[in-house]
Backbone as JSON, one array per atom type, in Angstrom:
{
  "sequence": "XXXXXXXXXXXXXXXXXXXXXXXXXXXXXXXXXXXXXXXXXXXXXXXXXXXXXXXXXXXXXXXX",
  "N": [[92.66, 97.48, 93.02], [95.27, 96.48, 95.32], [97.02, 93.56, 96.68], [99.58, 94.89, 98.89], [102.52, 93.33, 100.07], [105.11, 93.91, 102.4], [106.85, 92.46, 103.32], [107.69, 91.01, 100.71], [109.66, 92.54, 98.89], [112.24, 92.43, 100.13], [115.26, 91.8, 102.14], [115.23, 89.36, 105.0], [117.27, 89.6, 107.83], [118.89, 88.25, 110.85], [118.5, 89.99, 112.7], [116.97, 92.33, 111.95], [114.0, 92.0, 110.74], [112.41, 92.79, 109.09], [113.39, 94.84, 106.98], [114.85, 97.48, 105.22], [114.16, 97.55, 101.8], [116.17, 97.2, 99.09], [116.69, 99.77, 96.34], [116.29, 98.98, 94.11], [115.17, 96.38, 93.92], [112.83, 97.26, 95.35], [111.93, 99.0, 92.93], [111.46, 96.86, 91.03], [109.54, 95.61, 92.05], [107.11, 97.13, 92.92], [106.43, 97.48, 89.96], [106.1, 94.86, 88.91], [103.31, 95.13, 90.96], [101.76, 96.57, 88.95], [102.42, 99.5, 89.55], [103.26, 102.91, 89.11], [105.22, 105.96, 88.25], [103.31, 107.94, 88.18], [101.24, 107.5, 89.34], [98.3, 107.6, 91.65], [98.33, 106.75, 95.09], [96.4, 104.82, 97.21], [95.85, 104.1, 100.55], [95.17, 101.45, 102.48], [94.64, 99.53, 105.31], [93.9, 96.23, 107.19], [94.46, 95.15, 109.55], [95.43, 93.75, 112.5], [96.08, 96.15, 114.17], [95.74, 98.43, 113.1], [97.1, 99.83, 111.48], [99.75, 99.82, 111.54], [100.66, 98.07, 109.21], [99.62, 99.75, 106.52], [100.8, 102.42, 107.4], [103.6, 101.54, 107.28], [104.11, 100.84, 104.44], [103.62, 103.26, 103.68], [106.08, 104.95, 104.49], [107.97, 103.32, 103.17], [107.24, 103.96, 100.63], [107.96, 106.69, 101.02], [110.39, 106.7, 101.47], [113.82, 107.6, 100.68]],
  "CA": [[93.24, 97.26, 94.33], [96.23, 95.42, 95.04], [97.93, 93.51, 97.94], [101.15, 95.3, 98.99], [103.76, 92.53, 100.83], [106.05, 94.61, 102.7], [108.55, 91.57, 103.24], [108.02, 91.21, 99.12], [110.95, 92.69, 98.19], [112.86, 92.42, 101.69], [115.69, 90.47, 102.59], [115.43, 89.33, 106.25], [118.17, 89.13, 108.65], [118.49, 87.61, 111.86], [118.07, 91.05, 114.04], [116.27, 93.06, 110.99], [113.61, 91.02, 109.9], [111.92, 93.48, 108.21], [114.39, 95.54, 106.38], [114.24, 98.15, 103.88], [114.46, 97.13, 100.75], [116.98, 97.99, 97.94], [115.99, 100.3, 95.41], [115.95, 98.47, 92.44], [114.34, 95.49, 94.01], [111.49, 97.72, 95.44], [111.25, 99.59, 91.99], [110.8, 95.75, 90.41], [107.98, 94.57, 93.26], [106.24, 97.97, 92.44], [106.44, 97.34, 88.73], [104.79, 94.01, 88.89], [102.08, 95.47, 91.26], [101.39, 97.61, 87.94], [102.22, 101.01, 90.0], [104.11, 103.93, 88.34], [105.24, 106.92, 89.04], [102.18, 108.84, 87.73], [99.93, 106.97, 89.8], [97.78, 108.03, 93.07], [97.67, 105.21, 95.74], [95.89, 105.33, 98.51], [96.39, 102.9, 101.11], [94.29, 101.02, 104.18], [95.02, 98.89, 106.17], [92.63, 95.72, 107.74], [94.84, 94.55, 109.92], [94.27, 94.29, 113.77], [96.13, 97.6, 115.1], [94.64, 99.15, 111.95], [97.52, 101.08, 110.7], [100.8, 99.48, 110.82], [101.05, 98.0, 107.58], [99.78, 101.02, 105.88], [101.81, 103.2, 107.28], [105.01, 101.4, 106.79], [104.1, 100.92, 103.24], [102.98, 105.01, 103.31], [107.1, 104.84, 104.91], [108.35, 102.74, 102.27], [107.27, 104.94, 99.48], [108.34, 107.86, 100.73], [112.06, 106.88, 101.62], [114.79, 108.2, 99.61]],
  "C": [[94.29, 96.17, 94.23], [96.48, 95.28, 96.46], [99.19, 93.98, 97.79], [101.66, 93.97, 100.22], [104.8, 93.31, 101.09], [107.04, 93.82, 102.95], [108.51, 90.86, 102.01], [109.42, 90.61, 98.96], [112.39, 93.35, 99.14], [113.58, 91.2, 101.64], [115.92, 90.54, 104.16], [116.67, 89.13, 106.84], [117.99, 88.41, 110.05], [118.02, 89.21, 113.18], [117.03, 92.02, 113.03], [115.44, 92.72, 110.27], [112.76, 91.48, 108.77], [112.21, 95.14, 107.69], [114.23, 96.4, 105.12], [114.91, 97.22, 102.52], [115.5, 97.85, 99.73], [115.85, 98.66, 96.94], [115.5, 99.96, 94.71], [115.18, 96.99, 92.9], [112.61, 95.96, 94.58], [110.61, 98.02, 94.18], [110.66, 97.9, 91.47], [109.68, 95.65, 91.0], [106.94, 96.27, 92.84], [105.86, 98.28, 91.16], [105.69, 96.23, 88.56], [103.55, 94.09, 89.52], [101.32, 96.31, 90.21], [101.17, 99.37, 88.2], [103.46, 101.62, 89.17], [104.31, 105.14, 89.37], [104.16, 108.14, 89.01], [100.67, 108.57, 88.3], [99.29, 107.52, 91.24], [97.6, 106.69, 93.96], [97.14, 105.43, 97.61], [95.58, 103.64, 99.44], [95.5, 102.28, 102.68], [94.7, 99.83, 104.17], [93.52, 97.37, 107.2], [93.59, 94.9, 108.72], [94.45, 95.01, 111.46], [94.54, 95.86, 114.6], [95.48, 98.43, 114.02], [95.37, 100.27, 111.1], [98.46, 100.89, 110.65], [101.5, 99.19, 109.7], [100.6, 99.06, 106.55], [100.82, 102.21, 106.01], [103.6, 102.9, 106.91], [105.28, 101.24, 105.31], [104.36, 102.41, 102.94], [105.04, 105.02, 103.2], [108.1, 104.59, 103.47], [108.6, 103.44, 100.39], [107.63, 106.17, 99.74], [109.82, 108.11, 101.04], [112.71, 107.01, 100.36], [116.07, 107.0, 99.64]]
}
C-alpha cells in the first residue's frame, strides 16, 4: 500500500490550486511510488466524503 499525494506532483496556482499535473512529472511521482505500467492498483479512499481523493486519483490515471 502506498499514500498517493494528489498535490505531489502539482504545481498550484492562484485560481487552480489543484492542477493537473505534467506528464513527465506525474510519470516521476508514480515511479518513486514504485508503480508501473504492468501493475493493478486499486484505490480507497478514508477521507470524510469517502471518495474524492480516490476518484481524482482514479481521474488522474486515466487522463491522456
Amino acid at each position: 500500500a502506498q499514500y498517493f499525494d494528489q498535490l505531489e506532483c502539482t504545481t498550484p496556482t492562484q485560481y487552480l490550486p489543484r492542477n493537473l499535473p505534467d506528464v513527465k512529472g506525474f510519470e516521476d511521482y508514480m515511479t518513486r511510488l514504485g508503480v508501473s505500467n504492468d501493475d493493478h492498483i486499486i484505490l480507497y479512499d478514508r477521507s470524510a466524503s469517502g471518495f474524492f481523493a480516490a476518484g481524482r486519483a482514479w481521474f488522474l490515471l486515466k487522463v491522456d
